[in-house]
C-alpha positions in Angstrom: 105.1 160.3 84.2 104.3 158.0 80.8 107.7 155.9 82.4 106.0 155.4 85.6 102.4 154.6 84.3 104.1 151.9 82.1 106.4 150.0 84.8 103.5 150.3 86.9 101.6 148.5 84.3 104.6 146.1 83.5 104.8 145.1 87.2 100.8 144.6 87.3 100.8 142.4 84.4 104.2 140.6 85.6 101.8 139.8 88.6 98.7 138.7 87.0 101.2 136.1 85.0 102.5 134.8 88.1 99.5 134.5 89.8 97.8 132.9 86.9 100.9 130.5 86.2 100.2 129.6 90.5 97.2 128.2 89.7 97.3 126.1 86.6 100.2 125.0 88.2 98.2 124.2 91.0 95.5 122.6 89.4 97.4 120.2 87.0 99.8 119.1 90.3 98.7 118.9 93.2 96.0 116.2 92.6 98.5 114.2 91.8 98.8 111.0 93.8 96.5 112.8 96.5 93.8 112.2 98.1 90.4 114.4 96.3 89.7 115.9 100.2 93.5 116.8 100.6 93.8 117.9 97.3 90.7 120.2 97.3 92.0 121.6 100.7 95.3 122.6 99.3 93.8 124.5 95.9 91.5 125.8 98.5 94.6 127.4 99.8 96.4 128.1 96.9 93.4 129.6 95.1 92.4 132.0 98.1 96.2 133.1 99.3 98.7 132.1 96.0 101.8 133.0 97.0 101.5 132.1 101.1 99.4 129.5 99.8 102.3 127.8 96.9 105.2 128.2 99.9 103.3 126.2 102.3 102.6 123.3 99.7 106.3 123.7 98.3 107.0 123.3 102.3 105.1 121.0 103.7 103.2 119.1 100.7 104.6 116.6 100.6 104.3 113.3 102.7 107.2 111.8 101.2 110.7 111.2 103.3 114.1 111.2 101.9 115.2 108.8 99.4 118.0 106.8 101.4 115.1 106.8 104.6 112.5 105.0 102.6 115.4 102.5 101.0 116.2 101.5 104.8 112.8 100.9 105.4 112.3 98.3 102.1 115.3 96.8 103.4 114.2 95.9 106.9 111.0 94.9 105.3 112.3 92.6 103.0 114.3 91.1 105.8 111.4 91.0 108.1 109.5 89.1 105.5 112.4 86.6 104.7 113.2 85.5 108.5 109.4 85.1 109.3 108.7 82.6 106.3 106.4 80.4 107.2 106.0 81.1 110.8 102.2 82.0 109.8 101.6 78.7 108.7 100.3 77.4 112.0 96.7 76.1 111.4 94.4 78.2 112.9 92.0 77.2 115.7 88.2 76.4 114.7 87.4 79.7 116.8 89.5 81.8 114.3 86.8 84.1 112.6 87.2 83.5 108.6 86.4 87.0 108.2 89.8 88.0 109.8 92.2 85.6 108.1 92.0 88.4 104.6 92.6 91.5 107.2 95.8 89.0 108.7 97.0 88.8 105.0 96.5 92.7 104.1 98.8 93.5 107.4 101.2 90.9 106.2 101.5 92.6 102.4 101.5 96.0 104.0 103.4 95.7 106.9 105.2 92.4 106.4 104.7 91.4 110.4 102.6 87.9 110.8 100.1 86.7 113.4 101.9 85.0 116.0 100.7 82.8 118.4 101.3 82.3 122.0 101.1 86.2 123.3 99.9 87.3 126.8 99.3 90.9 126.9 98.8 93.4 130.5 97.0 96.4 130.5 98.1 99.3 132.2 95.3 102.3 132.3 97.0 104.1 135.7 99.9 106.5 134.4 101.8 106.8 137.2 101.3 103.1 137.6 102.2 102.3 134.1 106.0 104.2 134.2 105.9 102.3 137.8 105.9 98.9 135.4 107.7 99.9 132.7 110.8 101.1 135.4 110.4 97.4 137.2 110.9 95.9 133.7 114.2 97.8 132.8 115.3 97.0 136.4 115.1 93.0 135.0 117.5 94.2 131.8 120.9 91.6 131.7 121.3 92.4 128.0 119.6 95.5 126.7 117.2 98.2 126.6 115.6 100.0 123.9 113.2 102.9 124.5 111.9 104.8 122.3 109.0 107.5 122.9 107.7 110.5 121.0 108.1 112.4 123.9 110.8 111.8 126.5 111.6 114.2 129.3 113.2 113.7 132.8 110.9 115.2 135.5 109.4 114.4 138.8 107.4 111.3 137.2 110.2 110.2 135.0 113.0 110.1 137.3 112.8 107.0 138.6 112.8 105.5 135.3 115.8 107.5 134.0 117.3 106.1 137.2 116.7 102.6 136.4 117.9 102.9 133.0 121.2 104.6 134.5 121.3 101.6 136.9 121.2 99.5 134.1 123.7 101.3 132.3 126.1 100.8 134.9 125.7 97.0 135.1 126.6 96.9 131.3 123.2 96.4 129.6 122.9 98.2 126.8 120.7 101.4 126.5 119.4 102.4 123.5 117.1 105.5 123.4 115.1 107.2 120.4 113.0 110.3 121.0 111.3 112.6 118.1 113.3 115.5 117.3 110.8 118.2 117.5 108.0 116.7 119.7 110.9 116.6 122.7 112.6 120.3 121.6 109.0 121.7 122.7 108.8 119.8 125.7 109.6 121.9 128.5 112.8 120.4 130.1 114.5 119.1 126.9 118.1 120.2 127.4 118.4 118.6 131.0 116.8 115.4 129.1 119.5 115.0 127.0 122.2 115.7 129.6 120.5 113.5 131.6 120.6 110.9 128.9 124.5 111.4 127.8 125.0 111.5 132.1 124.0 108.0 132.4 125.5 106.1 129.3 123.1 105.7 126.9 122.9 105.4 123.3 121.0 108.3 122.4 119.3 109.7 119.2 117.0 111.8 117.8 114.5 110.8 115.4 113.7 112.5 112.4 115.5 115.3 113.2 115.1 118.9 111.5 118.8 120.2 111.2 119.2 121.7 108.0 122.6 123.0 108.8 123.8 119.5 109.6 122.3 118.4 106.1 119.0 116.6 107.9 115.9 117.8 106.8 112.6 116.7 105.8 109.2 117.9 106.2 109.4 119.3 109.7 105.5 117.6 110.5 107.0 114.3 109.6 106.8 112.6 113.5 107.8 109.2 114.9 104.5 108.8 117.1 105.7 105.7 118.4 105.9 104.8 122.1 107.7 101.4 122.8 110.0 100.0 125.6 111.6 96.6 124.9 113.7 94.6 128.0 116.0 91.5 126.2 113.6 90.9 123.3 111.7 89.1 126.3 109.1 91.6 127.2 107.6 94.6 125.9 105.3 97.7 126.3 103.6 100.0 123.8 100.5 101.9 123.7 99.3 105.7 123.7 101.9 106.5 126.7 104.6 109.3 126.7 107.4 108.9 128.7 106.6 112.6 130.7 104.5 113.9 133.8 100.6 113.9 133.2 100.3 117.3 132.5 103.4 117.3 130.1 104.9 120.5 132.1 103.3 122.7 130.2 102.1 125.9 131.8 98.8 126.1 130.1 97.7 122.6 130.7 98.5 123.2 134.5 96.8 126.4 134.7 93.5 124.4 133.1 94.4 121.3 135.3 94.4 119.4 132.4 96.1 115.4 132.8 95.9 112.7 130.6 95.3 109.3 130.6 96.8 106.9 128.6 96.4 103.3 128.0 99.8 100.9 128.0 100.3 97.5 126.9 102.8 94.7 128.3 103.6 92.1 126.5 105.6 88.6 126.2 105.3 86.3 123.4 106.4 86.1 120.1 105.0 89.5 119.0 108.1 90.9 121.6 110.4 90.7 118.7 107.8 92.7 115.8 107.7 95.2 118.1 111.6 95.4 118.6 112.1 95.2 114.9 110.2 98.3 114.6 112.4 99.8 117.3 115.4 98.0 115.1 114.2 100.0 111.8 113.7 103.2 113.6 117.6 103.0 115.0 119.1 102.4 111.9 116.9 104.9 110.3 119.0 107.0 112.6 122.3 105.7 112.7 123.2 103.4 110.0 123.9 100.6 112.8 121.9 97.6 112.1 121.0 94.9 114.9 119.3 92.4 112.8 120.5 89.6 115.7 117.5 91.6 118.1 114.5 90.6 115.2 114.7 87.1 115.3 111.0 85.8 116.3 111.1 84.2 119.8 109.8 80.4 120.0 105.9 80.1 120.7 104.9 79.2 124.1 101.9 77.1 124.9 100.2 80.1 127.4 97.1 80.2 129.1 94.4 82.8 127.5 96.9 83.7 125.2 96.2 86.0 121.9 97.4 86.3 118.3 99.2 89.4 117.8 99.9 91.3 114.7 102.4 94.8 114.6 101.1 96.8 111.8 103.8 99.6 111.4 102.8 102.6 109.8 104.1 106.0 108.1 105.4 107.9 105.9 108.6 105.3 105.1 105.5 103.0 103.7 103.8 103.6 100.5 100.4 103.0 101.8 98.4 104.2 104.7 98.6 100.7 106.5 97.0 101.7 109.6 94.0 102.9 108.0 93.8 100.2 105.6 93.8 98.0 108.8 90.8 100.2 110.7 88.5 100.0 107.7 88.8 96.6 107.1 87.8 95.7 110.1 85.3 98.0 110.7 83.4 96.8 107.3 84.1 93.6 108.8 82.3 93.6 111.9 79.5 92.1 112.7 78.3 93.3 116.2 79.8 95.7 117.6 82.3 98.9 117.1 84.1 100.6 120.2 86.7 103.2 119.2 88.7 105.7 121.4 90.8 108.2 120.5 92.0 111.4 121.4 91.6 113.0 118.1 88.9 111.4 115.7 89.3 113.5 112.3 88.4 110.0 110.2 89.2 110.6 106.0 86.4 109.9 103.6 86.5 106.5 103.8 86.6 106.0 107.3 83.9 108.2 107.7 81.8 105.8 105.4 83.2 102.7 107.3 82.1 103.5 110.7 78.4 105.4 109.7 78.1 102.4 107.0 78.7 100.1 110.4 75.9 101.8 112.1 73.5 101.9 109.2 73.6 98.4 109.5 72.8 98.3 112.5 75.6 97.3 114.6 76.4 99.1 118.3 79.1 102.0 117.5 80.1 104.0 120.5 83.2 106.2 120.4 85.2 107.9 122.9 86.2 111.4 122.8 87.4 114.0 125.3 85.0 117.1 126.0 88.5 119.0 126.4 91.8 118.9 124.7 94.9 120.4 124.2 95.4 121.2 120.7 92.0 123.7 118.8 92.6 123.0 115.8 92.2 119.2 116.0 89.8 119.1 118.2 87.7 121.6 116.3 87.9 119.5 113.5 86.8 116.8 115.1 83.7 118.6 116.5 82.9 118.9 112.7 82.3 115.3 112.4 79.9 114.8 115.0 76.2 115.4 113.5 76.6 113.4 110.9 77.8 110.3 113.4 75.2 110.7 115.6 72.6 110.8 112.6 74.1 107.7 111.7 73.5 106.4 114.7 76.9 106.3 117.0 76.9 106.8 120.1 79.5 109.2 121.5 80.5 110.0 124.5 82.5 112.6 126.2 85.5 112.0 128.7 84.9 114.1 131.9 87.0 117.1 132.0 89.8 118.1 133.0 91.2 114.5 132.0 92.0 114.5 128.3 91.2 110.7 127.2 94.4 109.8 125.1 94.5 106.2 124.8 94.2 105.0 121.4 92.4 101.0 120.7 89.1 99.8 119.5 87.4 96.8 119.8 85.8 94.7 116.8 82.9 92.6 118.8 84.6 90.1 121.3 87.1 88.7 118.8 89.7 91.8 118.1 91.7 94.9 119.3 93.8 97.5 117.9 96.1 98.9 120.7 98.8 101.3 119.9 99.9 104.9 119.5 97.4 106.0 116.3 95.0 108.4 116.3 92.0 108.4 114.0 93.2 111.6 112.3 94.4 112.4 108.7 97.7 113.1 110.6 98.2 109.5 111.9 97.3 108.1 108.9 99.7 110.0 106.5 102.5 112.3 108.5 103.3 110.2 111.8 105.1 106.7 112.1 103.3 104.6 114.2 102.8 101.4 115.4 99.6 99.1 116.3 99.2 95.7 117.9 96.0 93.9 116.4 95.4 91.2 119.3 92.6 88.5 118.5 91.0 86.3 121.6 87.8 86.6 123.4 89.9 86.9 126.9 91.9 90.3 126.2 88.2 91.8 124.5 86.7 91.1 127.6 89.6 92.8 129.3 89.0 95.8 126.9 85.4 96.1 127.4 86.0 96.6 131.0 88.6 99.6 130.1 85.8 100.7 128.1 83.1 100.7 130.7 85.5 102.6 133.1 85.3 105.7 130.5 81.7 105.0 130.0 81.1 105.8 133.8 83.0 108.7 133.7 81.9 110.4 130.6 78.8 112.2 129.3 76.7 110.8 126.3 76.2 113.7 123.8 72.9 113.4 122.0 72.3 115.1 118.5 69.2 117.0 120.2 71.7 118.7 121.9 74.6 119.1 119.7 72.3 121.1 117.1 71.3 123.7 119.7 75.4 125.0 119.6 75.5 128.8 118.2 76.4 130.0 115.2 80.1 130.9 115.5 81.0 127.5 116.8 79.7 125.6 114.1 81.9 128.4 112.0 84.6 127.9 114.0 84.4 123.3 113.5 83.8 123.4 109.9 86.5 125.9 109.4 89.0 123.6 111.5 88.2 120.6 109.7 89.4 122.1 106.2 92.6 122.9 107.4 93.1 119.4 108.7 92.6 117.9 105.2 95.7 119.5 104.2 98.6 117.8 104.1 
């Protein structure tokens, strides 16, 4: 009896140790090189559950990718930089805003892409109408093809782009094609993708891929966001876009009648080649094949309303968050007018201060959200943020449902826009690679502030009035969701 009493004891105080040990251990490391919101949210975590709590930040805390994978990204980097010497030296036209020549030179040190000249950009906001363009363009291939989406899947909507590329395949252009490992895997459809894909000759691969048992492995939340389509280094697209039907095939999105809608750029111009070098770091991320020939910048074209355009790469292979770098500084830089849209809005401290600081001073902030969405968690978090905009004074309104509003821009009064495939969420800025396009000239704005109107007359202003009336468990439910998104 005495022998059982004391191993029970034994075990007890083995336990107290450990879990004791937990913390301290949590408390002197995980602050480390973190930000004091993530790093609350995890000891949060740790503190309440230790040992489900010190697995999940041994398996997911950190942001950082392997060794080798962040060496290939300094090395296209450094090449970037060296075969773009000098190409920002163009004098700038007397309309250039002075305020935006400092935000030019942060995406520069960041992201090592300049502002180039001589761009014309198209905007698609019609999904089916957008693959439609995006088909048409691979139909003009005579050299190659690289495509690269987060989520890729051959359905209904798809096919006829899977056809051109095959077509194109069969003339002897080059196909190149990059999906994201784990976003495509849950994609209903992905095996016949990828048959469909080795059926018509393409260079296929997936990106970050989790496949421990072929020795790759990384943080399994670690995504390639980006969506880009490059024909001959002549012509491009990005944007918010996936390469998949509306409702993404998804039973549950069809039983709500959820579709999205998207927002996709086309461009030609000089900036065609910084998009294709992220396409270029992204394959040989991959594969170890290297096509430094397909970066070279394309000569500058004297275009009417043409734009500047800047690629601001972003992610985990970088050692700063250069996409939310980007957003504040121009937010703190405006001087009129704020327009933001995005899917999921979960902004970090300092973009939280950024845009209510921008509407304390008095500018016009408006932000577009969806009423519904697809994934709780997010957009309960995002819910969490919303009193204290509107007492700040930004406007918000909600995208009709059942559309889910994905596009991803903003507009900085009539002089800039961000297009690309970020969100405004703790994820984008830390865990996904992405890509954005900041475009200056009065001519695409104006386009973008008609894009913006077009939500604006299908959504639904909510006023704070209103949004303090919601019960109880909901605000429970928003506050609770937004301290799980802080961990990362």
């Amino acid at each position: 009896m005495l022998n059982i009493q004391w191993s029970g004891g034994w075990w007890a105080t083995a336990g107290l140790v450990i879990d004791i040990a937990i913390r301290v251990f949590a408390v002197i490391y995980v602050p480390q090189n973190r930000k004091p919101q993530t790093a609350m949210a995890w000891l949060l975590a740790i503190f309440l559950i230790p040992y489900v709590g010190i697995l999940l930040f041994l398996l997911i805390g950190s942001t950082r990718l392997p060794k080798r994978r962040r060496e290939k990204q300094r090395e296209i980097n450094e090449y970037i930089v060296q075969s773009t010497e000098g190409v920002e030296q163009e004098p700038r036209p007397p309309e250039f805003p002075p305020w935006l020549e400092p935000i030019v030179e942060l995406n520069r040190t960041l992201g090592s892409m300049p502002l180039l000249s001589g761009n014309t950009a198209e905007i698609h906001t019609d999904y089916a109408a957008s693959i439609a363009a995006m088909t048409e363009a691979v139909g003009t291939a005579e050299k190659f093809v690289h495509v690269e989406f987060y989520i890729l899947s051959w359905d209904k909507a798809t096919e006829p782009f899977f056809a051109a590329l095959a077509d194109a395949a069969a003339r002897g252009v080059t196909v190149r094609v990059l999906l994201d490992h784990i976003a495509s895997v849950r994609t209903p459809g992905y095996r016949r993708t990828i048959r469909q894909l080795t059926k018509i000759g393409a260079q296929w691969k997936l990106m970050l891929p989790v496949q421990p048992l072929r020795g790759k492995y990384q943080r399994p939340d670690l995504r390639n966001h980006r969506k880009i389509l490059v024909i001959d280094g002549i012509e491009a697209f990005t944007g918010s876009q996936n390469m998949v039907d509306r409702t993404y095939n998804k039973r549950g999105n069809i039983r709500r009648g959820l579709q999205w809608k998207d927002l996709m750029v086309r461009f030609d111009g000089p900036v065609v080649a910084e998009i294709n070098a992220l396409f270029v770091t992204d394959w040989y991320s991959e594969t170890d094949e290297l096509l430094l020939r397909e970066t070279a910048t394309a000569p500058h074209r004297k275009l009417r309303h043409a734009s500047d355009a800047q690629v601001v790469p972003s992610g985990p292979g970088f050692d700063l968050e250069n996409n939310l770098r980007l957003f504040n500084a121009l937010l703190y830089s405006a001087q009129e007018r704020v327009i933001v849209t995005s899917p999921y809005f979960v902004p970090d401290d300092s973009m939280l201060s950024a845009i209510t600081n921008a509407a304390y001073r008095g500018l016009d902030v408006q932000l577009f959200v969806s009423a519904v969405a697809d994934q709780a968690v997010v957009y309960h978090a995002q819910r969490s943020y919303y009193e204290t905009l509107l007492r700040a004074g930004v406007r918000i309104w909600l995208y009709e449902a059942p559309t889910v509003l994905h596009a991803k821009h903003f507009t900085i009064d009539n002089e800039v826009a961000v297009i690309g495939s970020s969100n405004m969420d703790m994820r984008s800025f830390s865990l996904n690679f992405e890509i954005s396009v900041m475009l200056h000239g009065r001519e695409i704005v104006a386009e973008m502030r008609e894009v913006e109107q077009s939500y604006r007359e299908l959504s639904r202003e909510l006023k704070l009035e209103e949004w303090l009336q919601r019960g109880f468990w909901s605000k429970i439910l928003d506050n609770t969701a937004r301290l799980t998104a802080a961990v990362q």
